[in-house]
N, C-alpha and C positions, 0 to 999 in steps of 0.2 A: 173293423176300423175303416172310417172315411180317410181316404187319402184326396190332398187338395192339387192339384192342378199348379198350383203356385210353391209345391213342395222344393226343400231345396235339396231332396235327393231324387234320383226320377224312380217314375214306377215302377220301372223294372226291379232296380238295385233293390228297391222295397221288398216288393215281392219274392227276390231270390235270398231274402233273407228276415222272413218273416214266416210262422207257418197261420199266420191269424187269416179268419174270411175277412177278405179287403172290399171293398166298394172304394170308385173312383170317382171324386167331384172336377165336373170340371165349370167354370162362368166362361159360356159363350163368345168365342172370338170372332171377330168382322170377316177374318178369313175362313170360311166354313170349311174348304176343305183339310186346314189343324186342327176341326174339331173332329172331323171323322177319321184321323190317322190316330189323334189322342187313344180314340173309342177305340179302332185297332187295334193298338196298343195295348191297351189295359184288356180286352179281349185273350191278345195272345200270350199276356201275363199272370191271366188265373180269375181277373177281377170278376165277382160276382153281383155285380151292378154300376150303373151309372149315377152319380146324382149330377145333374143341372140346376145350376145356382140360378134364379130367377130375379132378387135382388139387387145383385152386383152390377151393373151396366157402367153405374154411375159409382166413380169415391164420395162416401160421405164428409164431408167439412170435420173431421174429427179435433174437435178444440179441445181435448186432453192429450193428443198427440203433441198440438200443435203447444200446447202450454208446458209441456213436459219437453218441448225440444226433440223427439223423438223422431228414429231415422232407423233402419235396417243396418247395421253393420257390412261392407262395403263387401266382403267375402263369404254371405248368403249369397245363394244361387237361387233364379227359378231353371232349376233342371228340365224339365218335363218341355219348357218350352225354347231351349238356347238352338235348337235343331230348325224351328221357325223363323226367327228373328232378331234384330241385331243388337249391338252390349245399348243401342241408344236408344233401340223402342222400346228394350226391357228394361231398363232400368234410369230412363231418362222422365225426365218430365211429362213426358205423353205416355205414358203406361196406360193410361186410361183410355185413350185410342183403339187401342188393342180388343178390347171390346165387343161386341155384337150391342148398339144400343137401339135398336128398334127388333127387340126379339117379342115372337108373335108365337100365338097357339099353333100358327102353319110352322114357323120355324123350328118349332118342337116335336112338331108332328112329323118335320122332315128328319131330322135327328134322330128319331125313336125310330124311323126305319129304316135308319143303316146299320143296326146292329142290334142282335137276338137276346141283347142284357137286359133286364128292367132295368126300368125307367124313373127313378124318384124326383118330385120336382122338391128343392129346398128355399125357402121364401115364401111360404104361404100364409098368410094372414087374414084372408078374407073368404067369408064362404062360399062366396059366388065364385073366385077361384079354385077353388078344390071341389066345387061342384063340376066345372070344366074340364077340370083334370080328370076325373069322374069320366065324365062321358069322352074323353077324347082318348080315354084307353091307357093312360097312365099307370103304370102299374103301383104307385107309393107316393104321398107326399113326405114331407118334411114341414112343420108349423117351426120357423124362424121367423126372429129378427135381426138377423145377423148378428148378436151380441149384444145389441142396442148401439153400436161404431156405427151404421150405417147412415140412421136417422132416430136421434137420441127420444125424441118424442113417440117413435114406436108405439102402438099396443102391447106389451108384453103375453109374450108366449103362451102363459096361462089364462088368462083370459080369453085369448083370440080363439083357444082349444074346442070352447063348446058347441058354441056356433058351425064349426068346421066338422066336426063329429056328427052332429045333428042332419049336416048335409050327407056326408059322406055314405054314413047305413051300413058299415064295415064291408062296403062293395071293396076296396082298397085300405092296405097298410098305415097307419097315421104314425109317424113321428115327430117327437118334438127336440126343440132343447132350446135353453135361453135360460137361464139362471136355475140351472138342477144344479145344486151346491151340498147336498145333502140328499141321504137315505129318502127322507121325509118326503121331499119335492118329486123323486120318482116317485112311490106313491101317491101322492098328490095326483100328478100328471097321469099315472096311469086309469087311478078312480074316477078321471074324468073322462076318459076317455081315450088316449094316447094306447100305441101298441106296444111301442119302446120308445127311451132317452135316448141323446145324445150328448154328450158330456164334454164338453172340450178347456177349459179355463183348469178346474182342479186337477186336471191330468198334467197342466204344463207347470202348474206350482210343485205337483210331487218330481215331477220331473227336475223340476232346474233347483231343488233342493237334494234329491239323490236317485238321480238318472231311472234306470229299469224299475229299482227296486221302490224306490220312490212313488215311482206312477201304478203298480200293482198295491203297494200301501194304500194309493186312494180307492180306490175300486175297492179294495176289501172293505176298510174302513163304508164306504157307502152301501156295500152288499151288505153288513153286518149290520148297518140304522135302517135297511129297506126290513130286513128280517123280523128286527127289534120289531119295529113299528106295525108290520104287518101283525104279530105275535100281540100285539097291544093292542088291536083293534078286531084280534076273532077271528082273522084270515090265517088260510092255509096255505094258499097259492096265489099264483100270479091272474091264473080263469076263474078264482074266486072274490079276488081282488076287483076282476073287472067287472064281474058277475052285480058285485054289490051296489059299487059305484060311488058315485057322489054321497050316498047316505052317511057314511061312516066318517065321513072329513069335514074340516066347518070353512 
């Protein structure tokens, strides 16, 4: 499980009450040195990676947000970061201040060596990026569009996949996620090339329909249409799956 940086319980509490392998996302803040306390942190809490949000500098103009009237309920917390900064940079209108917004390959390069976690960058969309990330020792991307909130015109996830794959040469881990809604989609994504999904929308529909059990409902429910599908197309495994590839999907 990714945990986000903007969570509104902090890592810690997480982790002392989770026994799941956590990885920690955090988007780059202008004060660099709470990015390297964050990393401490998730460090001395178990985390078994970092991701760096590459996207995020900027909020996207979100016009279903803003047509829906939509607002965080006043008693959401960002935990992880009330330690930094005060009730009116978190939660005031300059939140987006907060930021790192001229973040650079050096800037990433300085982050990855303050701490012995890999390294996944999340926001990758272009191949010449992830050819960079490549050679600048990145241990793992992430192929996101942030959900499509960020910049509704995005490429979608699946598409941007091949190209990025094609760079990449399995020197490094590929992740994706962006509209995996179904069993189907992770194969999909995986035949094309992806290592693993990332799943995060159908997880908060089982959730806020019935809590724990709810969110383990979906994960089965999609382990059982990866299975299906798999079974319906001749495959046995997950290295057989990858093995085949794009032949077996239209």
């Amino acid at each position: 499980m990714i945990l986000s940086m903007l969570s509104n319980f902090s890592l810690e509490d997480v982790s002392k009450n989770s026994n799941a392998k956590l990885w920690f996302q955090i988007n780059p803040l202008s004060d660099k040195e709470c990015n390297i306390d964050l990393i401490k942190r998730a460090e001395n809490s178990g985390y078994k990676a970092i991701v760096i949000t590459v996207d995020g500098q900027y909020l996207g103009l979100r016009d279903q947000d803003i047509k829906n009237n939509f607002s965080f309920p006043s008693d959401l917390k960002f935990a992880n970061l009330e330690n930094y900064f005060n009730e009116t940079e978190l939660y005031g209108h300059g939140r987006e201040n907060l930021f790192l917004k001229n973040l650079t390959w050096d800037e990433i390069g300085w982050i990855k060596s303050k701490t012995n976690l890999p390294i996944f960058l999340k926001g990758i969309l272009h191949e010449e990026d992830a050819k960079i990330a490549v050679e600048s020792g990145i241990d793992g991307i992430i192929v996101s569009n942030h959900g499509g909130r960020q910049l509704d015109t995005a490429i979608p996830t699946i598409l941007a996949l091949p190209k990025i794959v094609s760079v990449v040469e399995n020197k490094i881990p590929i992740l994706l996620d962006g509209g995996i809604r179904r069993g189907s989609d992770v194969l999909k994504a995986i035949a094309m090339g992806a290592d693993a999904v990332l799943i995060g929308r159908p997880i908060l529909w089982g959730l806020s329909v019935n809590g724990l059990e709810g969110a383990k409902h979906i994960l089965d429910i999609m382990k059982s249409e990866l299975i299906r599908n798999m079974r319906l197309c001749g495959i046995s495994s997950i290295k057989e799956l990858k093995h085949v590839g794009r032949e077996i999907i239209a």
